[in-house]
C-alpha positions as CSV (number, residue, x, y, z in Angstrom):
1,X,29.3,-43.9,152.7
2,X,32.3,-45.9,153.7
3,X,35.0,-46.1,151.5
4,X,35.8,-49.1,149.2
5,X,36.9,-52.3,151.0
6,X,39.2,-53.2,148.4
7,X,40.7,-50.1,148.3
8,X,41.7,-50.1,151.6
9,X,43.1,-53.9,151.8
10,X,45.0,-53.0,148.6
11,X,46.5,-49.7,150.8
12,X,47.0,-51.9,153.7
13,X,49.2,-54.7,151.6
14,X,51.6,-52.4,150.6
15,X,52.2,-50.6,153.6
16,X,52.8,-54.0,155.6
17,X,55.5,-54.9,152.4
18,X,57.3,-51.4,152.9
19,X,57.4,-51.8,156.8
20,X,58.7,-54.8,156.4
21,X,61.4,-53.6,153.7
22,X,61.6,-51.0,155.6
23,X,63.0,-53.1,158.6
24,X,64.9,-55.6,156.8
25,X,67.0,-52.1,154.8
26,X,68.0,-51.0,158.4
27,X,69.9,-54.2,159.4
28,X,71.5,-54.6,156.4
29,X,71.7,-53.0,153.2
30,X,71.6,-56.8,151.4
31,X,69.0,-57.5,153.4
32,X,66.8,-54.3,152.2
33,X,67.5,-55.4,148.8
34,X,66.5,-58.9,149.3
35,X,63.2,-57.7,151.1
36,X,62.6,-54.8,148.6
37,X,63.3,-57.6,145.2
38,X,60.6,-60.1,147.3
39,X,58.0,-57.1,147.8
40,X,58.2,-57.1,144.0
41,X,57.3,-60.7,143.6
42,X,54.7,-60.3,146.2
43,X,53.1,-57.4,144.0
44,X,52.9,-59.3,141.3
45,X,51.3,-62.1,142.5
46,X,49.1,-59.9,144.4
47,X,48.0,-57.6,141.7
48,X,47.6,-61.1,139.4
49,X,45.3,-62.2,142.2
50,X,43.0,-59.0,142.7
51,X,43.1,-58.9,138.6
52,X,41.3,-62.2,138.6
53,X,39.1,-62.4,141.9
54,X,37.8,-58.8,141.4
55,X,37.4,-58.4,137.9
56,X,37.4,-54.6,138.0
57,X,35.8,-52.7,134.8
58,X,38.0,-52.8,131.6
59,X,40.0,-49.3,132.0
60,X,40.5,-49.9,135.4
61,X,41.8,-53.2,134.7
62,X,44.3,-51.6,132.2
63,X,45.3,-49.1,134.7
64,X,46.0,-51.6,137.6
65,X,48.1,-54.0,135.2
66,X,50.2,-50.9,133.8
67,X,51.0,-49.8,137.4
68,X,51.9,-53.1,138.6
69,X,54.3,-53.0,135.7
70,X,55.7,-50.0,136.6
71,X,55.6,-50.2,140.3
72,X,57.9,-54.0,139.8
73,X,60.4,-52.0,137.4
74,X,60.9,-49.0,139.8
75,X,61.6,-51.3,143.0
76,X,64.3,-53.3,140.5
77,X,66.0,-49.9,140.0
78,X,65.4,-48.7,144.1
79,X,67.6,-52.1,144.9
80,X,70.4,-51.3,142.3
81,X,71.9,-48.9,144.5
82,X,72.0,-47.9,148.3
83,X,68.4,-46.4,149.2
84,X,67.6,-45.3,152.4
85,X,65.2,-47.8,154.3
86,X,62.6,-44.9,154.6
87,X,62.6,-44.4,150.8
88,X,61.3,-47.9,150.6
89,X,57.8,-47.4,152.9
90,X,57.5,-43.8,151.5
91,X,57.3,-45.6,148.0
92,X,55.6,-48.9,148.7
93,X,53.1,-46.1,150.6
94,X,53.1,-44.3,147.2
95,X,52.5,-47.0,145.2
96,X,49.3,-48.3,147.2
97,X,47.3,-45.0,147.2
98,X,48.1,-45.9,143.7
99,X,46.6,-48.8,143.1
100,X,43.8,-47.9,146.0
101,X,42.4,-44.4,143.7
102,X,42.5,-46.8,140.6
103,X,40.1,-49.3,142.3
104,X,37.7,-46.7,144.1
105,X,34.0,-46.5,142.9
106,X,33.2,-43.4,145.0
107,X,34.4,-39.6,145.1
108,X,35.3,-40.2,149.1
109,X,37.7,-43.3,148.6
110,X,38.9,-41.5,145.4
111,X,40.0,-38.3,147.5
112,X,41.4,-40.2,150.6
113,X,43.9,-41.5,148.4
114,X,44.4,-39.2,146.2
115,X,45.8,-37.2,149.0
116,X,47.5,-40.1,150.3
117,X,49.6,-40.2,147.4
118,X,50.3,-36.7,147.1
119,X,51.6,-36.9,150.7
120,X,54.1,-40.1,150.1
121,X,55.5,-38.8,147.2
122,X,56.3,-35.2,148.7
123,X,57.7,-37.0,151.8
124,X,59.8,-39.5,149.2
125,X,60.8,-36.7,147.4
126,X,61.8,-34.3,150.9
127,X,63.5,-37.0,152.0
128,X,66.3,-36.4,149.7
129,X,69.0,-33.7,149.2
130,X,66.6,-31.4,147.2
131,X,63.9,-30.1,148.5
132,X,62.4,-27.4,146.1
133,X,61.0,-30.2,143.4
134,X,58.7,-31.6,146.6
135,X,57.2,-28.5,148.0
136,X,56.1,-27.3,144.3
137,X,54.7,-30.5,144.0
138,X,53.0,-30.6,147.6
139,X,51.5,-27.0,146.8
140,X,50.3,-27.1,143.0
141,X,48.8,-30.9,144.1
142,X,47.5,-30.0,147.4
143,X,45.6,-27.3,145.2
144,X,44.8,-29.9,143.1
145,X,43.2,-31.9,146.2
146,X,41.1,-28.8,147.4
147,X,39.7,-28.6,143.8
148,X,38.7,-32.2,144.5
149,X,37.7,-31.7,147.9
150,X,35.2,-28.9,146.7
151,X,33.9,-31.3,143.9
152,X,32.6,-33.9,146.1
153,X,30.9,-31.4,148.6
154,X,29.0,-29.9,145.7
155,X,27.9,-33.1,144.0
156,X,26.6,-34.4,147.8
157,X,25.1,-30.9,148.1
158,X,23.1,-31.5,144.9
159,X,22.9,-35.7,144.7
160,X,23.0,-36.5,148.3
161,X,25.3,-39.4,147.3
162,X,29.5,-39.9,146.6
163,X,29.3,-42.6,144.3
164,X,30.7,-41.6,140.5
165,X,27.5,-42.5,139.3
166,X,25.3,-39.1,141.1
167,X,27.2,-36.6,138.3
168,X,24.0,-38.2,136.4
169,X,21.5,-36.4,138.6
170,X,23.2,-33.3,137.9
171,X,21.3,-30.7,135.4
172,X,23.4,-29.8,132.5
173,X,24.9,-26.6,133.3
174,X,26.2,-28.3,136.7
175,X,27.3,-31.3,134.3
176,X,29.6,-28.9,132.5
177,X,31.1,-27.5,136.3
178,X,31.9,-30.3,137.7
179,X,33.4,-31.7,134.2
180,X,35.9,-28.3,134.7
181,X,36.7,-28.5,138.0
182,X,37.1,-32.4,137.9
183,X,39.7,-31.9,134.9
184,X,41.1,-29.1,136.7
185,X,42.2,-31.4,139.3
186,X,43.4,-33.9,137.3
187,X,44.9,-31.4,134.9
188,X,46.9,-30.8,137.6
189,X,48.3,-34.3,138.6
190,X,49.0,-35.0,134.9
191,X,51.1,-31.4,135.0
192,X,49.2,-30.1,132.1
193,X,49.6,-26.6,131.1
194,X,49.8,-23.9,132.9
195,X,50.3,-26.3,135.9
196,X,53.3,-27.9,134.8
197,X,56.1,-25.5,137.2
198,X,56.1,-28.4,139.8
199,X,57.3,-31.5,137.6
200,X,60.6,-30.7,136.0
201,X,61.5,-29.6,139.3
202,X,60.2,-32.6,141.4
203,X,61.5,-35.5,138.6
204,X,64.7,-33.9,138.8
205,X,64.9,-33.8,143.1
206,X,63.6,-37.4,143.2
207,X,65.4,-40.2,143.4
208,X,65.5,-42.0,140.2
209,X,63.5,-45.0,141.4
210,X,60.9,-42.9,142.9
211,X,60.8,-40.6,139.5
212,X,60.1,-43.7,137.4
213,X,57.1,-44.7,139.5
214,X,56.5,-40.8,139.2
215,X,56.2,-40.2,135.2
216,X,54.4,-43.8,135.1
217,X,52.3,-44.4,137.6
218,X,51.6,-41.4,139.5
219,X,50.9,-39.5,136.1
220,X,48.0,-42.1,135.5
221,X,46.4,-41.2,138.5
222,X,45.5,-38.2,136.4
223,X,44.5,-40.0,133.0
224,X,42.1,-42.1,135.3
225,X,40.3,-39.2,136.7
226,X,40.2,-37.4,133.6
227,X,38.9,-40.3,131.3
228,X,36.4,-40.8,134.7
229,X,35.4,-37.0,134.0
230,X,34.4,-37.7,130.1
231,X,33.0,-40.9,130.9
232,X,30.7,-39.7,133.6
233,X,29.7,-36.3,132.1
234,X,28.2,-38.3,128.3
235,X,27.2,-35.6,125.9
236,X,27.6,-32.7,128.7
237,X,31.6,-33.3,127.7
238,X,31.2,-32.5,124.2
239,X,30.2,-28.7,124.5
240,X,33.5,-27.6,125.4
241,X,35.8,-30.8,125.0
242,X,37.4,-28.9,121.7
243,X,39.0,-26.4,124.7
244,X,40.5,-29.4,126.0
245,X,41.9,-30.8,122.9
246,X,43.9,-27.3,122.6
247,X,44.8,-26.9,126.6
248,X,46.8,-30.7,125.5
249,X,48.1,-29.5,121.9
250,X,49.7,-26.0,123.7
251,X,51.2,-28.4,126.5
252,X,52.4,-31.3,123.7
253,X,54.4,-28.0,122.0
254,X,55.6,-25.8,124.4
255,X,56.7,-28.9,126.7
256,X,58.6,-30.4,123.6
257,X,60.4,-26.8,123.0
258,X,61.3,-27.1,126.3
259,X,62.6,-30.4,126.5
260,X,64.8,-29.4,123.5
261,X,66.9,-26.5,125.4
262,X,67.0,-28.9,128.8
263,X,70.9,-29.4,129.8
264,X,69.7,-32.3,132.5
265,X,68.4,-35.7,131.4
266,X,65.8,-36.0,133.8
267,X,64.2,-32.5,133.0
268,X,64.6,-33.1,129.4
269,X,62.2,-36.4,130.3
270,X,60.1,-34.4,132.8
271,X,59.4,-32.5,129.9
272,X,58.9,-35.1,127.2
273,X,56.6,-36.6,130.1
274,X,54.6,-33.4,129.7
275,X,54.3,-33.3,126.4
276,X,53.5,-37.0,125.8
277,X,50.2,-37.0,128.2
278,X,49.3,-33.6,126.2
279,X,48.7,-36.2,123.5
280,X,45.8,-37.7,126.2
281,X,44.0,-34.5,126.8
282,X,43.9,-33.9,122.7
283,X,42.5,-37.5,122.7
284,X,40.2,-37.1,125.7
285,X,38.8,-33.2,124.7
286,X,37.9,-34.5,121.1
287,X,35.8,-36.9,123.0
288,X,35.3,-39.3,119.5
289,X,35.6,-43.2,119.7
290,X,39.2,-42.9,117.9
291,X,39.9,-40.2,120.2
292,X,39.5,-41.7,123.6
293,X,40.4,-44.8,122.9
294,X,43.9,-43.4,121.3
295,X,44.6,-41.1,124.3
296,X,44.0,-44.2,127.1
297,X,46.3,-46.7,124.9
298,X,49.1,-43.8,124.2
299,X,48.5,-43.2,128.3
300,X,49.8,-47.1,128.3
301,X,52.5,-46.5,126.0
302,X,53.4,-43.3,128.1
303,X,53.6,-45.1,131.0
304,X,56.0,-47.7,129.0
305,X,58.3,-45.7,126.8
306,X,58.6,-42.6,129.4
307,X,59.3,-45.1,132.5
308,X,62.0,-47.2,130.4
309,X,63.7,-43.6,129.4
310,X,63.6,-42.6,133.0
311,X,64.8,-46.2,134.4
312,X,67.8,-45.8,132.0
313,X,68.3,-42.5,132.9
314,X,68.5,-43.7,136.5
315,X,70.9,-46.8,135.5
316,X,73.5,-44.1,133.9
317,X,73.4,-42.1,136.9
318,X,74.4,-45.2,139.5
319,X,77.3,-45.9,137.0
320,X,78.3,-41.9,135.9
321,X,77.2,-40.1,139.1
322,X,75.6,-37.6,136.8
323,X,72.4,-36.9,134.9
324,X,74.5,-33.6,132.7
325,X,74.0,-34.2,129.2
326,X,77.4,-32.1,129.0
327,X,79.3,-34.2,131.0
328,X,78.2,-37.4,129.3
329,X,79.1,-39.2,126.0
330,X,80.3,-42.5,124.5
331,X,78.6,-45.0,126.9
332,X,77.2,-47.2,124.1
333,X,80.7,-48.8,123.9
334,X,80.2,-50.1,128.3
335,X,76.5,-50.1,128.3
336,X,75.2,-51.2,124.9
337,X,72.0,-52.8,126.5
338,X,70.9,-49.7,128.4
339,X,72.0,-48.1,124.8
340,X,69.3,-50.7,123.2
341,X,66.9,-50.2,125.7
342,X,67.1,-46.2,125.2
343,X,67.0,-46.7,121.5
344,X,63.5,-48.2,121.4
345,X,62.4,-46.1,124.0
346,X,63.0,-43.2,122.1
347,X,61.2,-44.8,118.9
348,X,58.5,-45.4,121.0
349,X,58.3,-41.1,122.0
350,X,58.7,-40.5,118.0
351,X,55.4,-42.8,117.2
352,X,57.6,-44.9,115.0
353,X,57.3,-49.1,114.2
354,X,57.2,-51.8,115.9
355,X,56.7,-49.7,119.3
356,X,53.4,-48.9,121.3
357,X,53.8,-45.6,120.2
358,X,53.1,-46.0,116.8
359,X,49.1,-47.2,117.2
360,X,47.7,-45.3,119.9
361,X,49.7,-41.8,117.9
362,X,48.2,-43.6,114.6
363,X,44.5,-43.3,116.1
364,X,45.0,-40.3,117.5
365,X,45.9,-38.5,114.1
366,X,43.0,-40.2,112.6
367,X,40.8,-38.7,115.3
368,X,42.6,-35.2,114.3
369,X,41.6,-35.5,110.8
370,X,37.6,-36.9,111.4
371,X,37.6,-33.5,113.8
372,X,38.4,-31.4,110.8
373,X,40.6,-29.0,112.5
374,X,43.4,-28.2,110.7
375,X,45.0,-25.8,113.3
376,X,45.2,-28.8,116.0
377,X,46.1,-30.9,113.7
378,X,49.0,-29.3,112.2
379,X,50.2,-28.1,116.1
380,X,49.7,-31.8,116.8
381,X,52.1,-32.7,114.1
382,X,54.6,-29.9,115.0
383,X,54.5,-31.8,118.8
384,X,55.8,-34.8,117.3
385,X,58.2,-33.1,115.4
386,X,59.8,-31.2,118.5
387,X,59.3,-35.1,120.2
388,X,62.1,-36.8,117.7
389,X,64.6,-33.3,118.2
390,X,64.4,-34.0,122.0
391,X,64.9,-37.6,121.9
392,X,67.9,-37.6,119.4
393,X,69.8,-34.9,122.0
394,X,69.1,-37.6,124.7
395,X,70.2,-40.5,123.0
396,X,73.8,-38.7,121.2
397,X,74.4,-36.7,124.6
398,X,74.4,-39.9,126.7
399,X,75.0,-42.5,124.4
400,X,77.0,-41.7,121.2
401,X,80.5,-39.5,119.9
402,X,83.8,-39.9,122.2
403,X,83.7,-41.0,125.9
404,X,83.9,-38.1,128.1
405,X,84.5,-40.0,131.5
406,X,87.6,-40.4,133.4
407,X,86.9,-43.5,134.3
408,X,85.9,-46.8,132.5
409,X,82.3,-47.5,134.2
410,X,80.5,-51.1,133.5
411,X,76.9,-52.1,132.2
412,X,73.5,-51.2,134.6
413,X,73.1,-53.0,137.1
414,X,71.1,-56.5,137.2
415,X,68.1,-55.7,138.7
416,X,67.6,-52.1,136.8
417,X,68.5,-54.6,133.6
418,X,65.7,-56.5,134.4
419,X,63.7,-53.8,134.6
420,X,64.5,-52.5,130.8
421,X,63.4,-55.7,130.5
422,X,59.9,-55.7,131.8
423,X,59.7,-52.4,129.4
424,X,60.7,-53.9,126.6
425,X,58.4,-56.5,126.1
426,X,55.5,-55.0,126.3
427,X,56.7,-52.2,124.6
428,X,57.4,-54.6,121.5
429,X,54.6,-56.7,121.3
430,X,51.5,-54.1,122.2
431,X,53.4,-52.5,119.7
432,X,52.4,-55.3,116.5
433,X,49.4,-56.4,118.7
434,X,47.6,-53.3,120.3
435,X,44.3,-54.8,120.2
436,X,45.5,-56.7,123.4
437,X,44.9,-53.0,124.9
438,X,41.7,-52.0,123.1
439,X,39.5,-55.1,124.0
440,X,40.2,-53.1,127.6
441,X,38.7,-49.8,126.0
442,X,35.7,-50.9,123.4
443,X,33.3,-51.5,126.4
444,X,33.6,-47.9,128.2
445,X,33.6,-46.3,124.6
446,X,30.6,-47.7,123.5
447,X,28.6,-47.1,126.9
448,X,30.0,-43.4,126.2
449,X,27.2,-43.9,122.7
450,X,29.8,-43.5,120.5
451,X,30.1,-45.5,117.8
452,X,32.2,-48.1,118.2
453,X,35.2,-49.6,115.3
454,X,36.2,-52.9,114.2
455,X,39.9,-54.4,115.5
456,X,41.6,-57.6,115.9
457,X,44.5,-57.9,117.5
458,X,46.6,-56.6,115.3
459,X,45.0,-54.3,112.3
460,X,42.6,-51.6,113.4
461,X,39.7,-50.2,110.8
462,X,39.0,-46.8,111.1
463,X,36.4,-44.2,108.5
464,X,39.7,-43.8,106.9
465,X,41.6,-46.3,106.6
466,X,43.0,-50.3,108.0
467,X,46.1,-50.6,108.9
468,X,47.9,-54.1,109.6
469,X,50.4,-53.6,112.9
470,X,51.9,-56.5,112.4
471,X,53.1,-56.4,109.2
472,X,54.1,-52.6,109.3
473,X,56.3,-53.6,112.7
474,X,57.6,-56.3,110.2
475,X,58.6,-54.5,107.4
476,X,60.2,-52.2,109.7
477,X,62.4,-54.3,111.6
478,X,63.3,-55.9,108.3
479,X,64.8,-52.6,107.0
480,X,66.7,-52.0,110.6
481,X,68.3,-55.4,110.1
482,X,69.3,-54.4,106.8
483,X,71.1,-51.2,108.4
484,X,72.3,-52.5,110.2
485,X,74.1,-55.3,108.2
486,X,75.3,-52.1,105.3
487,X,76.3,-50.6,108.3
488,X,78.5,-54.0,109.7
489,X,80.1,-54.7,106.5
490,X,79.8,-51.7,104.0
491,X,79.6,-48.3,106.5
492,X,82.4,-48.7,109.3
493,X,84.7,-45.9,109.3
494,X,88.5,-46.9,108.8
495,X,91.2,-46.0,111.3
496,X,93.9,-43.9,108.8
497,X,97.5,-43.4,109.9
498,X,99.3,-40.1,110.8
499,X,100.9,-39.4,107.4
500,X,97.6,-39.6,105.6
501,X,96.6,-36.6,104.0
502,X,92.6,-36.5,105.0
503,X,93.3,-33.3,107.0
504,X,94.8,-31.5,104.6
505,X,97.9,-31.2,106.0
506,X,96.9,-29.7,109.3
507,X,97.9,-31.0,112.6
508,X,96.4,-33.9,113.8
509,X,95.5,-33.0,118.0
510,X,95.9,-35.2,120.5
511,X,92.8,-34.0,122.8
512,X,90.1,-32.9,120.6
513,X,86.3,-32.2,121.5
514,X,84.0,-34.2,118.8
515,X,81.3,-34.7,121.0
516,X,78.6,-31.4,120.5
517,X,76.4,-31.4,123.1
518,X,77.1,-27.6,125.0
519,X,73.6,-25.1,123.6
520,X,72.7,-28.5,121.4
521,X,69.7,-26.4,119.6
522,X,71.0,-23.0,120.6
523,X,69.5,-21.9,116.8
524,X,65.9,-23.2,118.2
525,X,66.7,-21.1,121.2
526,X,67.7,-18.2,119.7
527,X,64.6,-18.0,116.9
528,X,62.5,-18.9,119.4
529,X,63.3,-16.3,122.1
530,X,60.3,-14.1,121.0
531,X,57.7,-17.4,122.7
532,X,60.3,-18.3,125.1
533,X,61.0,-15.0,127.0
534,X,57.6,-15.0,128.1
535,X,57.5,-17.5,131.1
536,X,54.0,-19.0,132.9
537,X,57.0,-19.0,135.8
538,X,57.2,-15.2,136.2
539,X,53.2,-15.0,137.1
540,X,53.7,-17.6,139.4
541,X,56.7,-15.9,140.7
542,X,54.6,-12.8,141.0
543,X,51.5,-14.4,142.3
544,X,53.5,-15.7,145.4
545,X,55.2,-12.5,145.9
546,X,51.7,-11.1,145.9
547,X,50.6,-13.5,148.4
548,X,53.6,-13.1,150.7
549,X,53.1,-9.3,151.3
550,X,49.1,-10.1,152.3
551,X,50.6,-12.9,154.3
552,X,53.0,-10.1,156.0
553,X,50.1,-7.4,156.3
554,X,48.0,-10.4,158.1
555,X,50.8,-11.4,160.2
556,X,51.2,-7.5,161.2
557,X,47.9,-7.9,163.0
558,X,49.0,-10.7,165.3
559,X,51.5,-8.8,167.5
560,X,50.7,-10.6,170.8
561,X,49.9,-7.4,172.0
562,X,46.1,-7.2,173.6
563,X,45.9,-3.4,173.0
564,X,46.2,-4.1,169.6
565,X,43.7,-6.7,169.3
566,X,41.2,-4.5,171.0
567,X,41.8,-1.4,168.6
568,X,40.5,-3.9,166.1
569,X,37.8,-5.1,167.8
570,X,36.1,-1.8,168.1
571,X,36.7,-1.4,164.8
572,X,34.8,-4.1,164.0
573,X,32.0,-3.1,166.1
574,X,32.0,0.4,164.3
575,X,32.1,-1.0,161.0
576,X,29.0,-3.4,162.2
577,X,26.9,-0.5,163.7
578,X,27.9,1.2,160.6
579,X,26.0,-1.3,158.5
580,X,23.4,-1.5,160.8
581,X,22.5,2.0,161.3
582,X,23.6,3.5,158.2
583,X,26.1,6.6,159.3
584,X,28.4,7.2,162.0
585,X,27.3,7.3,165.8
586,X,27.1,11.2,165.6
587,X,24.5,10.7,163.2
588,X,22.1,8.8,164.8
């Protein structure tokens, strides 16, 4: 079979627009930014244009429009700051194996560039100063890619055929193991638990442009595949799908207890990245109509929320040359629209109104209490618990208490502006109107033979209950403005003079630390240290050791030495006479 024509014109595009930003960056570094801001436009219009003439299948369709969105926000933040020319083919390379997997119909085109984007993103991520973050993420996903690799030769081995549709020829109990290793693989790209040690470590190492397109894009290369692997595998998908649902509540938790202790703001959102698509494999192993239709629309809102965080994140760091939560403080007062744009992207991780993050977490608890499990339910609420703790640290770290700086810094740049921008929007309205998203979704549900529930643009009816977006969004934003207005004219703090008594007398300091931000939850740590002392890390750690001294026995064999070669070769031809005769030579 060849492998999809679109695919590999949509590949093609992007590689000719990151050659030729790639040339532009390397004769001037204006010019780069000009070419880089124009291969933006150019996606756009591009992705508008394959949107319309190919009319690909409803999720797919969501996918495509989500990573265009993403991909246009993480080249406005690349040309807010000097990147190196090769960053911008690496990422446009990135970005097309992207697109290319989304559009694919068969397992070959799907695996090509699946590995394709594996490679650009190691490379993008090499290419900088750190290189740990990229080899973790080149071995746990080049894993990832044999899993996948072994998939396809064992459904052409039984189907004769690569197109998604031969898992249907499959008998049942091969159903169910190529549904595991399928999610396996895919498990993997999303970073899911226990195969989560390669993405704190590569968000942090990547540059911040590249890490946005990272958490929302080239995450949803693993949501596709996995809602692919429910929606090919039909009722086969329900026997085990509740093991699922608890492989994504144990990575929502112990992600979010990790993001809480994280001293860096881009492994604090590595984390929260984790833990937010553990909220799609709950919604994708439950495998109800609710279910999967919450998990792909809080995979949208993932992609939104967790790319605005990160593109913020990145905006701070071209103005403080740091990502320390230690070292940062007071920046609402010279960047109160990144401070805005954080806000709501942190509303959005808590599942609270008007955000995206409020329906698709609203369906997905829904889902949680039609499944009747009360132990992944309650560890589902616990996850969004842990979710608001993390995002308040990030928000009064960065954002809130005294300035820490020595130097007065200005608001994000323009372009990574614009880009909080694009976020926003969406983030706002999907939020009042979500059934802009599900109209994408109702289709593939119902062909799953589920049953299928009512919506309109904005209310949703579920078994339990209907619920009105718009007007909760409303009533919400009404009560904000109200704080905000006590706040304005009945909650300001007043500025007392020296001889005031408020302290009691004591002396008043000239230099005094207010802002807390050193061991923030050090009591979470502490009570926690029973869970956390026991580290998925340390196996890992072990299981490479283990594979280092069979690599060094191996390697003890290869002495260039011919003697040695020919010890072992009449070895061999012992051991096989051996086998064949049945005793040693005396014996025969």
């Amino acid at each position: 079979m060849m492998v999809n024509q679109g695919s590999i014109l949509i590949f093609t595009t992007f590689i000719l627009a990151g050659l030729l930003t790639y040339f532009l960056a390397r004769v001037s570094k204006m010019s780069g930014r000009i070419g880089g801001a124009l291969t933006g436009l150019f996606s756009i219009i591009f992705v508008y244009l394959f949107f319309h003439i190919y009319s690909l299948p409803g999720v797919q369709n969501l996918m495509f429009l989500l990573i265009g969105l993403v991909y246009v926000s993480s080249l406005f933040l690349l040309v807010s700051k000097e990147t190196p020319p090769i960053q911008y083919l690496l990422f446009s390379g990135a970005a097309g194996s992207t697109f290319a997997f989304i559009n694919g119909l068969d397992f070959i085109t799907a695996f090509i560039f699946l590995e394709l984007s594996t490679v650009f993103v190691f490379l993008s991520i090499v290419s900088g100063d750190r290189k740990k973050g990229g080899f973790l993420y080149l071995l746990f996903n080049g894993t990832g890619g044999l899993l996948f690799l072994y998939l396809l030769y064992f459904i052409y081995m039984k189907t004769g055929r690569f197109d998604y549709s031969a898992i249907a020829f499959l008998k049942p109990d091969e159903k169910i193991l190529a549904l595991t290793i399928g999610f396996l693989t895919f498990a993997i790209k999303m970073g899911t638990m226990p195969f989560h040690i390669w993405q704190p470590y590569a968000y942090r190492d990547a540059d911040n442009g590249i890490t946005v397109f990272l958490s929302g894009a080239i995450s949803k290369i693993g949501v596709f595949g996995a809602f692919l692997m429910v929606f090919l595998q039909g009722s086969s998908f329900r026997i085990s799908g509740n093991v699922y649902a608890y492989l994504g509540v144990i990575t929502a938790v112990l992600a979010g207890l990790y993001a809480l202790l994280q001293e860096d703001a881009k492994r604090l959102l590595a984390y929260s990245s984790l833990s937010q698509l553990g909220y799609v494999v709950i919604g994708l192993g439950l495998a109800n109509s609710l279910s999967i239709s919450g998990a792909i629309l809080h995979a949208v809102s993932h992609g939104i929320f967790e790319s605005l965080l990160f593109l913020v994140v990145g905006a701070v760091y071209i103005r403080t040359k740091t990502t320390d939560l230690n070292k940062l403080g007071g920046l609402i007062t010279y960047m109160p629209i990144s401070f805005i744009a954080l806000l709501f992207g942190i509303i959005a991780t808590s599942g609270i109104p008007p955000t995206i993050g409020f329906p698709s977490k609203w369906m997905l608890y829904h889902a949680l209490v039609i499944n009747g499990d009360p132990v992944l339910l309650s560890l589902t609420f616990l996850a969004s618990i842990l979710a608001f703790l993390y995002s308040f640290r990030l928000v009064y770290s960065i954002f809130l208490g005294p300035y820490t700086l020595k130097e007065k810094v200005g608001e994000a740049p323009f372009p990574a502006l614009a880009g909080m921008v694009f976020f926003l929007l969406p983030l706002l309205i999907l939020g009042l109107f979500p059934g802009l998203v599900l109209k994408f979704i109702e289709l593939p549900v119902v062909r799953f033979g589920l049953p299928d529930f009512s919506f309109t643009p904005a209310t949703l009816k579920t078994p339990l209950a209907t619920v009105n977006f718009l007007t909760v969004g409303v009533v919400f934003i009404a009560w904000f403005v109200v704080a905000i207005l006590v706040y304005a004219f009945a909650g300001r703090s007043r500025w007392l003079p020296v001889k005031n008594n408020y302290t009691a007398a004591e002396a008043i300091e000239d230099e005094r630390i207010l802002h807390y931000t050193g061991d923030f939850y050090r009591f979470i740590r502490r009570d926690m240290n029973f869970l956390l002392r026991h580290s998925i890390q340390r196996f890992y750690r072990r299981l490479f050791n283990l594979f280092g001294v069979i690599g060094d026995g191996i390697s003890r064999i290869y002495t260039g030495d011919v003697r040695t070669y020919v010890y072992f070769i009449l070895l061999f031809i012992l051991i096989v006479l051996f086998k064949i005769k049945g005793g040693f030579p005396c014996l025969w």
